[in-house]
N, C-alpha and C positions, 0 to 999 in steps of 0.2 A: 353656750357653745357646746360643753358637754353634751347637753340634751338633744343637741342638732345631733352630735358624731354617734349617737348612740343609737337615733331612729334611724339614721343613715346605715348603721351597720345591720338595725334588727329589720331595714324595706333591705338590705343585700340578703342576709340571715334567708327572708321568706321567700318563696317559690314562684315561680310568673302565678298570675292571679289572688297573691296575698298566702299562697298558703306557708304551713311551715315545713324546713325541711328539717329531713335528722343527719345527725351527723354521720349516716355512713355514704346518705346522697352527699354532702359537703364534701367528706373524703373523696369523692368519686372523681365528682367537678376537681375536684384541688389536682388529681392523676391526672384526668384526661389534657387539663393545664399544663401541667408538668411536659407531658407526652408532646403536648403540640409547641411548646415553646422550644422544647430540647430538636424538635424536627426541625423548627423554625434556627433555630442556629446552629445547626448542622449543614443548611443550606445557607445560609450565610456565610458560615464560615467556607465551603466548597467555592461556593464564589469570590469570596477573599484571594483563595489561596490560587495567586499565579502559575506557579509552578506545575499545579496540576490542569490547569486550564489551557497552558500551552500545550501540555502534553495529551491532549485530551483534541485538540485541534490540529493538531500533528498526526495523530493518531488514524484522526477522520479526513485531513488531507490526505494520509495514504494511501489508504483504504479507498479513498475517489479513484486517485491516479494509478493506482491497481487496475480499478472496474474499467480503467480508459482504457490503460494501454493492453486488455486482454477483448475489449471490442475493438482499439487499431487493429490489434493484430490479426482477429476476425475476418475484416474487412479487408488486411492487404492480401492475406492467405484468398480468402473468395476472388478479389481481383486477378492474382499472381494465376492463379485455376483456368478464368475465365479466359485472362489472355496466353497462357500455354496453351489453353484451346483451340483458340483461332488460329496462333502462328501454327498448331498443327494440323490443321486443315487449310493453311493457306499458304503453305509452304509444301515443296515437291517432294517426292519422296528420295530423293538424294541429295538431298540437303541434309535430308533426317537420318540416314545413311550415313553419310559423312561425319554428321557430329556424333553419331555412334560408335565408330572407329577414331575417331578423335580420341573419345573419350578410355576406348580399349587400350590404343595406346598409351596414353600418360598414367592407365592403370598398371601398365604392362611396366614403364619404366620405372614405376615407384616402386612395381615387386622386386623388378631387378636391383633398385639401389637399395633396397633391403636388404636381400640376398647378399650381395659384395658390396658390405660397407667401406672396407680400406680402399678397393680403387675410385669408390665414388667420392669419398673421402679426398685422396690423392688428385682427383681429376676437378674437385674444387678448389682444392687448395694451388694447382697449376692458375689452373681462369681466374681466382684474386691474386695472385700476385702478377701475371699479365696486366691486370686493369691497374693493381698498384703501382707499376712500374711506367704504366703508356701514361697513368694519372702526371706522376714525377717527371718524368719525359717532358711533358707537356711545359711545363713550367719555366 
């Protein structure tokens, strides 16, 4: 049995083709082992560990739903485009008119409830307690 364990070490000992090595190729092999095993469970271990595996799928979930909702929003923006396009070629020009001055005014009364906070102030606080009162009323 000796005998077996010993040709068995000195056929490991020798080189592909029977040659012999020396011990600083042996050292080499024994590193590059060393290196590949330590890789080899480092990635086992990365696999093991939940925690970061979740966080790691989480991470690339996000990172999707990012990429979506910045082509929705692409796409509602180009639509939103195309159809203000058309309603403004297919609508009159007093239409366009109209929501223009609409628009001057509700700018006009937010400057002015800037301007005079206390009476706008004062002229809400009248219209809730009307509706509070018609509310109680009611009852």
């Amino acid at each position: 049995m000796a005998t077996e364990r010993n040709k068995t070490t000195t056929d490991a000992a020798a080189g592909k083709g029977g040659e012999e090595r020396s011990p600083e190729q042996i050292q080499a092999e024994i590193e590059a082992t060393r290196e590949e095993m330590g890789d080899t469970v480092a990635e086992v271990a990365d696999k093991a560990d939940v925690k970061k595996q979740a966080k790691r799928k989480a991470s690339e979930t996000k990172a999707k739903a990012a990429a979506k909702k910045d082509e929705v929003k692409q796409k509602a923006t180009a639509q939103k485009d195309a159809v203000t396009g058309k309603v403004k070629e297919a609508s009159p020009d007093s239409a366009q008119q109209a929501a223009a001055v609409g628009q001057q005014a509700a700018a006009q009364a937010t400057q002015t409830a800037r301007q005079n906070p206390v009476p706008t102030a004062a002229i809400g606080a009248f219209v809730g307690g009307l509706v509070i009162g018609w509310t109680l009323g009611r009852r």
